[in-house]
C-alpha positions as CSV (number, residue, x, y, z in Angstrom):
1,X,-57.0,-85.6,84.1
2,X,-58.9,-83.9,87.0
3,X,-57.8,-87.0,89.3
4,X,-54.5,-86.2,88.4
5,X,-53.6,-82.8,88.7
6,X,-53.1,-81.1,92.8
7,X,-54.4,-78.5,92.1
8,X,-53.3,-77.4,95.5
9,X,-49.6,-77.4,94.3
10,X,-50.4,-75.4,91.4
11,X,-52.2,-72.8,93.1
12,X,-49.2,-72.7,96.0
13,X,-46.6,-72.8,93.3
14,X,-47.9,-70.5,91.3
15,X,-48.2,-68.4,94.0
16,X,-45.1,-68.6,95.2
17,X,-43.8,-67.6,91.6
18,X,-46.0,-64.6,91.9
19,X,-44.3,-63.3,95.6
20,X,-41.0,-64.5,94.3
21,X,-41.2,-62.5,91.0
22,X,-43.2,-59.2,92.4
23,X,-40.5,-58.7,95.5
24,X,-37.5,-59.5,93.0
25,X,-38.5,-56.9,90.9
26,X,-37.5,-54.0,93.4
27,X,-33.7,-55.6,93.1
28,X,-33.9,-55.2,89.6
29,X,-35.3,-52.1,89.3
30,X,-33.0,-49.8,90.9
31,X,-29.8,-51.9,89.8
32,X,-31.6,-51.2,85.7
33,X,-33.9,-48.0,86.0
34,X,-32.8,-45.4,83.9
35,X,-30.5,-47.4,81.7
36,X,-31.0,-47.9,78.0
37,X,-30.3,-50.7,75.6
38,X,-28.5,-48.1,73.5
39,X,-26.1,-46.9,75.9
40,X,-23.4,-48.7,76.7
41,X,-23.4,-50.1,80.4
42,X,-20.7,-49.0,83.0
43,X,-18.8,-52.0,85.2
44,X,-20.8,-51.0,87.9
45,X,-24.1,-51.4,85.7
46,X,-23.1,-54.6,84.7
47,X,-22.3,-56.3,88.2
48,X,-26.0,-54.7,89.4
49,X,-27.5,-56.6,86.9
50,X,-26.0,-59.9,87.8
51,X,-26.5,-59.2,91.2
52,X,-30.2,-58.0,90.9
53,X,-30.8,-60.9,88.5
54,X,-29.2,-63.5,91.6
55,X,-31.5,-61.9,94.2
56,X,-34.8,-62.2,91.9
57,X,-33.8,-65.9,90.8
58,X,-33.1,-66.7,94.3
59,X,-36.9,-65.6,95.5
60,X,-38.5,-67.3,93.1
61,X,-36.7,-70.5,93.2
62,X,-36.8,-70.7,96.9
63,X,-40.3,-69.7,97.3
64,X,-41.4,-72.5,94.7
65,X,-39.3,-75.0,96.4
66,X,-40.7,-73.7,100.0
67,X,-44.0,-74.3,98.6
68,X,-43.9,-77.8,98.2
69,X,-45.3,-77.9,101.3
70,X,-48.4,-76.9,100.3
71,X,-48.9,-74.6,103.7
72,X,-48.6,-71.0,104.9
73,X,-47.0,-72.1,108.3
74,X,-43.5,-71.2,108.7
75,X,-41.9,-74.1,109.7
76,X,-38.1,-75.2,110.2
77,X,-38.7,-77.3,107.2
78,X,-40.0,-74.5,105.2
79,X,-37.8,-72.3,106.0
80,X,-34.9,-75.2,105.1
81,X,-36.7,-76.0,101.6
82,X,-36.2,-72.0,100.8
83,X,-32.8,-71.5,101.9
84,X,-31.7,-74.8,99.4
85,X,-34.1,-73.4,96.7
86,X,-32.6,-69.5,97.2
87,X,-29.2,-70.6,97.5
88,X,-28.6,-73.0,94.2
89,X,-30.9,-70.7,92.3
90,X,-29.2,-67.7,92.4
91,X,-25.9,-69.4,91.9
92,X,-27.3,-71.2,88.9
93,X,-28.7,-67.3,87.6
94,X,-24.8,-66.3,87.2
95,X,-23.9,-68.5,84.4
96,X,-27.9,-68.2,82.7
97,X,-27.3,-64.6,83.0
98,X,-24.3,-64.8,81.4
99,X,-25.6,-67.0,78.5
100,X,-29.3,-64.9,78.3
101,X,-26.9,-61.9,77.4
102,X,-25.0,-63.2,74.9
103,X,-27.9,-64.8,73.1
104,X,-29.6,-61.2,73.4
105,X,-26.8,-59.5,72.5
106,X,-26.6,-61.3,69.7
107,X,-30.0,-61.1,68.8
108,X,-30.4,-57.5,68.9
109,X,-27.1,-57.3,66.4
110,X,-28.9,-59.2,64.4
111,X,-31.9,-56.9,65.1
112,X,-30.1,-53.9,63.8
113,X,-29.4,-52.5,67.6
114,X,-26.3,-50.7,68.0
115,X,-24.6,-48.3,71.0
116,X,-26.6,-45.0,70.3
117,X,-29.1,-46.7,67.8
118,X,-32.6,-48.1,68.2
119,X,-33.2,-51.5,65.6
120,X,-35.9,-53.3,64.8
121,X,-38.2,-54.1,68.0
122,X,-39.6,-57.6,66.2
123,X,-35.5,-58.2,67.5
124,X,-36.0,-57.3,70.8
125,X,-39.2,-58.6,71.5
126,X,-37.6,-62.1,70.4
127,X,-34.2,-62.0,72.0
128,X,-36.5,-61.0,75.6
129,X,-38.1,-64.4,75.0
130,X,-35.2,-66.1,74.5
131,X,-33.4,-64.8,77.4
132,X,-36.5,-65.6,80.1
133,X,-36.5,-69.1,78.4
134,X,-33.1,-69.5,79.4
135,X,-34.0,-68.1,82.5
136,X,-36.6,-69.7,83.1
137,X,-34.8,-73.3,82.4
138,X,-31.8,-72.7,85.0
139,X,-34.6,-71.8,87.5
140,X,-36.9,-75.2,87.4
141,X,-33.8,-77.2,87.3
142,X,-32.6,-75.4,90.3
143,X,-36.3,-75.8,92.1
144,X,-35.4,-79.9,91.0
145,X,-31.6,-80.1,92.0
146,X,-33.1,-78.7,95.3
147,X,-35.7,-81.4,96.0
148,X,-32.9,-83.8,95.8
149,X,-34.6,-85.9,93.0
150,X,-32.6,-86.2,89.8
151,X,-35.9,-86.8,87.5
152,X,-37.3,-83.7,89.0
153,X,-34.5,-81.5,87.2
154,X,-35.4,-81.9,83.4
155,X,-39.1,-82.0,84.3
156,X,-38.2,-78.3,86.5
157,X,-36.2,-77.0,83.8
158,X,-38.9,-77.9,80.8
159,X,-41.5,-76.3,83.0
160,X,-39.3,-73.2,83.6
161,X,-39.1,-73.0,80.2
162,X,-42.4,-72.6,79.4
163,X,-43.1,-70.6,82.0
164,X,-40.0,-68.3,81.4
165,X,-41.3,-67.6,78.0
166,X,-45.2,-67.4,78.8
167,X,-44.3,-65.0,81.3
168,X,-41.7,-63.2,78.6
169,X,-44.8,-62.6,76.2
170,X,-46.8,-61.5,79.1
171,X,-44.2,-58.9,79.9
172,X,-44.1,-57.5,76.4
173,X,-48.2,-57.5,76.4
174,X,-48.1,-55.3,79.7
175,X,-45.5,-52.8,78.5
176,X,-47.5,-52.6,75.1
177,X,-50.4,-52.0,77.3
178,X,-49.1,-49.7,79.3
179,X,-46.4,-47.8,77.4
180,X,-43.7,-49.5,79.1
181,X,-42.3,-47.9,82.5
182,X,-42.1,-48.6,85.8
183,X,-45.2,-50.4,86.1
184,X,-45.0,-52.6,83.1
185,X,-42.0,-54.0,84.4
186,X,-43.3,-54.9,87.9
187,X,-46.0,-56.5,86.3
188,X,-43.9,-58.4,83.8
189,X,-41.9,-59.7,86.5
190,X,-44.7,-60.5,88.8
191,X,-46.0,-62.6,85.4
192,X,-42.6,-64.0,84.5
193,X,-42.6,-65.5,88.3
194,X,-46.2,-66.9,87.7
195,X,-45.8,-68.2,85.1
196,X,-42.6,-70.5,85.7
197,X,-44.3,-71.3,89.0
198,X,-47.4,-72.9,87.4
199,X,-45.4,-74.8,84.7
200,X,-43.1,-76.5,86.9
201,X,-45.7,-77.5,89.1
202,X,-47.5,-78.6,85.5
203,X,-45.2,-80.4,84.4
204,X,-44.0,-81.9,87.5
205,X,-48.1,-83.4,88.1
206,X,-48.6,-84.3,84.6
207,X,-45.0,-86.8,84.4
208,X,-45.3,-88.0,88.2
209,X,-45.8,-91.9,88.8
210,X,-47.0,-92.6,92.0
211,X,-49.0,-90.2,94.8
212,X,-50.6,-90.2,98.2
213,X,-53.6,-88.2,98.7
214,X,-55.1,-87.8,102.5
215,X,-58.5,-89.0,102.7
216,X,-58.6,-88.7,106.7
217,X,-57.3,-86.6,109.3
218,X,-56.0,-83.4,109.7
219,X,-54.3,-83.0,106.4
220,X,-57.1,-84.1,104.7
221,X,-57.3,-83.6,100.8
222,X,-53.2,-83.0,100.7
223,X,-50.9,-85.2,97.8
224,X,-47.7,-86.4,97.7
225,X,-45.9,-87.4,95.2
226,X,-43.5,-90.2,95.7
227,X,-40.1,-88.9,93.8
228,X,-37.5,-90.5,95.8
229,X,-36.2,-94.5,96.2
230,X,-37.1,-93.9,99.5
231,X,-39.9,-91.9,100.6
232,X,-39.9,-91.7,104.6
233,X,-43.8,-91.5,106.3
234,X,-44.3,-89.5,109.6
235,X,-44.3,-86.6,112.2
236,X,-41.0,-85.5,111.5
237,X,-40.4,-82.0,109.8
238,X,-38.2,-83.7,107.4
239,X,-40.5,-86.4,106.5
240,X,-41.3,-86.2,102.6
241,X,-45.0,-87.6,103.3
242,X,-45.3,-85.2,106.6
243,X,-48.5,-86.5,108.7
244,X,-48.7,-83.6,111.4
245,X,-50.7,-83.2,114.3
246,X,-51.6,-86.8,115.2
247,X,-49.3,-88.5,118.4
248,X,-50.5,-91.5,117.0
249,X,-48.4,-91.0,114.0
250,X,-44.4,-91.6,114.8
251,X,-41.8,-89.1,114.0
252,X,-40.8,-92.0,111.7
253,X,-43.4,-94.2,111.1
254,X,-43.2,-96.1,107.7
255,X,-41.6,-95.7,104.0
256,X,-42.1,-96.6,100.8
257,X,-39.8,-97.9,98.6
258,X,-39.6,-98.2,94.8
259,X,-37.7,-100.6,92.8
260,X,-39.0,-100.0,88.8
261,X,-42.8,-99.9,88.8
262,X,-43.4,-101.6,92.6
263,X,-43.9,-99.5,95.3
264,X,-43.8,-101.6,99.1
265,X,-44.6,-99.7,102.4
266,X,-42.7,-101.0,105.3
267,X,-43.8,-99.9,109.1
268,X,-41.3,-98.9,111.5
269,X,-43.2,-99.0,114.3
270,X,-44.3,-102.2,116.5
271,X,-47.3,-100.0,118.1
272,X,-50.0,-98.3,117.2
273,X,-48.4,-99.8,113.6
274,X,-49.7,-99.9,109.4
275,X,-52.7,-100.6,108.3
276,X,-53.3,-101.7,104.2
277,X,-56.7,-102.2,103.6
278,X,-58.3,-103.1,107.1
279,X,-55.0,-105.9,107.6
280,X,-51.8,-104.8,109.8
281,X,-48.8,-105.4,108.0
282,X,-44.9,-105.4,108.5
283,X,-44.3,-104.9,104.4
284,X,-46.4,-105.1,101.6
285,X,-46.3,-104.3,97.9
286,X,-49.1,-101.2,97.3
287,X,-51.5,-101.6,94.5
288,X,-53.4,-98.8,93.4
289,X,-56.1,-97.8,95.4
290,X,-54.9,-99.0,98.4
291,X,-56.0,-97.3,101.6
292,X,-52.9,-97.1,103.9
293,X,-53.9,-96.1,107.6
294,X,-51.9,-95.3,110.5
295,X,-52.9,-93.4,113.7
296,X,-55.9,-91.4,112.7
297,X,-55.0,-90.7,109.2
298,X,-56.0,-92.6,106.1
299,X,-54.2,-92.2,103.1
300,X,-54.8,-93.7,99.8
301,X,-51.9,-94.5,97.2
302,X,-52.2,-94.3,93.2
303,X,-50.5,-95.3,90.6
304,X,-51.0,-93.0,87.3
305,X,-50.4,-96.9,85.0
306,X,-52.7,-98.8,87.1
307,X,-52.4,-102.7,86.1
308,X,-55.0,-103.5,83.5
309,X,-58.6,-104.4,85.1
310,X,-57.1,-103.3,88.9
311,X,-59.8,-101.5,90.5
312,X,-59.2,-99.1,93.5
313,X,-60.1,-100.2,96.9
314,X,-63.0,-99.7,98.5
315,X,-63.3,-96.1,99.6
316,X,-63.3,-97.1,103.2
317,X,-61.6,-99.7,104.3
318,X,-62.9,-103.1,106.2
319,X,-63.3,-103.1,109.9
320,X,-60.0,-104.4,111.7
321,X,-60.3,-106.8,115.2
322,X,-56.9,-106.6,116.8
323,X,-57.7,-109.5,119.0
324,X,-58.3,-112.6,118.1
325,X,-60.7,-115.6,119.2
326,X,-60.2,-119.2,119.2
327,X,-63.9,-119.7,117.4
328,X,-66.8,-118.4,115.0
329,X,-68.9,-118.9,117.7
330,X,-69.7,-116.6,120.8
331,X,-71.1,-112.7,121.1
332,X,-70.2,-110.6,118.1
333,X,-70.9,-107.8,115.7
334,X,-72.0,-108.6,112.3
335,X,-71.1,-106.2,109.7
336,X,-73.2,-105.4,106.5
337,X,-70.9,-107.4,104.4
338,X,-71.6,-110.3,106.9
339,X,-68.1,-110.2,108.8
340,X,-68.4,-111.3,112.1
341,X,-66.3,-109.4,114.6
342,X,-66.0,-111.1,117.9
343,X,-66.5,-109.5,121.2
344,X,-64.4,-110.2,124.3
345,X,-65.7,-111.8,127.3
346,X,-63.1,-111.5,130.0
347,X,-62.7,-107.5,129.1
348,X,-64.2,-104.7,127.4
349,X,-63.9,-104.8,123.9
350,X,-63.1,-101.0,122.8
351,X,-64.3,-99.3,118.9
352,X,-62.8,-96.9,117.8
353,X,-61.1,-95.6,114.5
354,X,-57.8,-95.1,116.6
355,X,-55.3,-98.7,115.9
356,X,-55.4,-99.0,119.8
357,X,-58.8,-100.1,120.0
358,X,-59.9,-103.9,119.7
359,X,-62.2,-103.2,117.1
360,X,-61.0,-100.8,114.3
361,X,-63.1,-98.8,112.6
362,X,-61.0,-96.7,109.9
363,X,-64.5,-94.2,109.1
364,X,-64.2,-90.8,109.1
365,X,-67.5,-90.3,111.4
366,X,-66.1,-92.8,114.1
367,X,-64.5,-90.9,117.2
368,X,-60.7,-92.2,118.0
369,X,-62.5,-94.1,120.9
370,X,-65.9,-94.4,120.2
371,X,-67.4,-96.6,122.4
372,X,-67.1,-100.1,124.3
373,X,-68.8,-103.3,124.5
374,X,-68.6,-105.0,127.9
375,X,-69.9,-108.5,130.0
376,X,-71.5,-106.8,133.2
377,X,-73.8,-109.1,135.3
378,X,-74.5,-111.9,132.8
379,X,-75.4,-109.8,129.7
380,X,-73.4,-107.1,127.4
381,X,-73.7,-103.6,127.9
382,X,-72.8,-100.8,125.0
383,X,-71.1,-97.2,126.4
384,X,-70.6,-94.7,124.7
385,X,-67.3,-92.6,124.8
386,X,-68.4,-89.0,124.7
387,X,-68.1,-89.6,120.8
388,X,-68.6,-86.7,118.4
389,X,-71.5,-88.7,116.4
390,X,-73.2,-90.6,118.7
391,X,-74.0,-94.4,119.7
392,X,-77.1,-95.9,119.0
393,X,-79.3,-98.9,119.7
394,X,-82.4,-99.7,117.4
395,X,-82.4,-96.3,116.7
396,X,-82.3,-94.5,119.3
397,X,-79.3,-92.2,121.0
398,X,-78.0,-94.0,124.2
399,X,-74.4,-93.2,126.5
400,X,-75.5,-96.5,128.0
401,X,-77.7,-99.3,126.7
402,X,-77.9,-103.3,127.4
403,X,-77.6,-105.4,124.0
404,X,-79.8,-108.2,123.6
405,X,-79.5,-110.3,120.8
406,X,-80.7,-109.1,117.2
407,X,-80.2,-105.5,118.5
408,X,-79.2,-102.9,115.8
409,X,-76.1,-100.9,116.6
410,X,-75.0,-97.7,114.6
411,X,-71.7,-96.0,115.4
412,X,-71.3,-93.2,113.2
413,X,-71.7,-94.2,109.1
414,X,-71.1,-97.7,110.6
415,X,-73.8,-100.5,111.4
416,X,-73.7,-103.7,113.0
417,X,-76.5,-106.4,114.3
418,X,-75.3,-108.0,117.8
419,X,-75.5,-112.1,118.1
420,X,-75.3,-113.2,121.5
């Protein structure tokens, strides 16, 4: 399970729940403060509520939807996801307001409550619950309808369920706590908001099929789960797989699409272009484990039914020549798996982890352009690139070293033996 959950996307959902639920309570309190259940409620009371209860549905749904982003920038695309999550939330809140009054209503009848008498409070305590589940439901399907992914609604709405109702018992412990008041409501709120926050995001991990978690570059450690037919990869804001802050990466660089169980990543670009395990591809069906990389990000798909006996990839992908030579034989790199990567004569031959080197390396400690490998009067010649971790030669630290054969080379977590 620990693989599984984002714990990331809990914490900013829940969050978000938390913000969404303590702000929407100042709504609610002036439009309800000083009223009680045994008085009967003017017109004016009664539009308040609906209003109050639009304006705190409408913070936390938007803020939860906002959050799938899983940042505290304030981005166009943020800002978007929170005006679609406010919007069909609090318009969803009219009719579950509606529907949360009659079932209380009719609960506290039941309960013994009348206008100008106080029934039994097991009644109350119960028809609360039952009007935050309610509540809670219309609010995680309106955080699904606004992601624009129809399996996302029942899997919102079960987590708002749970969450609505958590955070109804939560409310009723605080006011016990506290006597009731002012403050227990702004806490039972802030709870109610928590609580449907976490679930939804719960529920939403524990059901989803396929994810992409960065293993390199700047989002590193970020998920995302593949919802759609059609998931789009890129620098774009409205990317759903967003990889910012790389000019490597294209506003739209690849997708993924799925058709039952398969998943197949297709690049849209001719250059820098899509790695899958060390091999540039055009399309290729993803297995999990894969390691996808593109520009300087590495990102590595799963699968939560891997096919039987599939093992994930290795955690770092092979190294990748994007030249090719006519021959085994001639100066090269060996690799501690034995691969041989070729060396050009006519030019240098760059390393690097960027895809516009000749030699890939897709390591986390390699520098974009690490360092180059060049013919200079007869005999080959390493330089190093002002990389962060350093080029060396039998061991020692060089910017500049000539390469005889049997030479040890390190670059980064990477080591090779040169053959002339």
């Amino acid at each position: 399970m620990d693989g599984v959950i984002n714990r990331r996307d809990l914490t900013f959902k829940s969050l978000a729940g938390l913000i969404g639920g303590t702000v929407g309570w100042l709504p609610v309190e002036l439009a309800t403060h000083g009223h009680s259940l045994t008085e009967q409620p003017s017109a004016a009371a009664f539009y308040l509520n609906f209003g109050s209860l639009a304006l705190l549905s409408g913070l936390i749904g938007g803020l939860i939807n906002a959050s799938r982003a899983q940042m505290l920038e304030l981005t166009p695309a943020v800002k978007r996801r929170f005006l679609e999550g406010f919007i069909i939330c609090a318009l969803l809140s009219l009719p579950a307001t509606y529907y949360s009054n009659e079932a209380f209503a009719a609960i506290l009848n039941a309960g013994g409550w009348r206008i100008g008498q106080a029934g039994n409070l097991a009644y109350l305590i119960f028809g609360r619950l039952v009007g935050w589940s309610l509540m809670g439901a219309m609010l995680g399907a309106g955080v699904g309808i606004a992601t624009f992914s129809l399996p996302n609604i029942p899997k919102g709405a079960l987590g708002g369920v749970i969450g609505g109702f958590l955070g109804g018992v939560a409310f009723d412990a605080v006011s016990a706590i506290t006597g009731g008041g002012l403050v227990a409501r702004l806490f039972g709120l802030s709870a109610i908001g928590l609580m449907i926050g976490l679930f939804i995001g719960l529920v939403q991990e524990l059901t989803k099929t396929a994810w992409l978690k960065v293993e390199a570059g700047r989002l590193r450690g970020r998920e995302f789960r593949l919802e759609k037919p059609l998931a789009t990869i890129g620098r774009a804001e409205e990317s759903e797989v967003g990889l910012f802050g790389d000019p490597a990466i294209a506003p739209r660089h690849a997708t993924i699409a799925r058709n039952g169980a398969q998943f197949t990543l297709r690049d849209l670009t001719r250059d820098p272009g899509t790695f899958v395990n060390g091999q540039r591809i055009e399309s290729a069906l993803l297995h999990h484990g894969d390691l996808i990389a593109m520009g300087g990000y590495q990102v590595r798909f799963y699968l939560r039914n891997p096919e039987p006996g599939r093992a994930a990839s290795p955690a770092v992908a092979a190294p990748t020549v994007t030249h090719r030579d006519s021959t085994d034989a001639g100066p090269c790199l060996i690799d501690a798996d034995g691969r041989r990567l070729h060396l050009r004569r006519g030019a240098p031959t760059t390393i690097g982890r960027s895809l516009d080197n000749d030699l890939v390396l897709p390591y986390q400690s390699i520098s974009r352009h690490h360092a180059s490998i060049a013919l200079v009067n007869g005999g080959f010649r390493l330089d190093d690139l002002n990389s962060h971790n350093g080029s060396f030669v039998d061991g020692k630290r060089v910017t500049q070293a000539a390469l005889k054969d049997g030479d040890t080379i390190k670059l980064g977590d990477a080591q090779f033996q040169f053959r002339a």
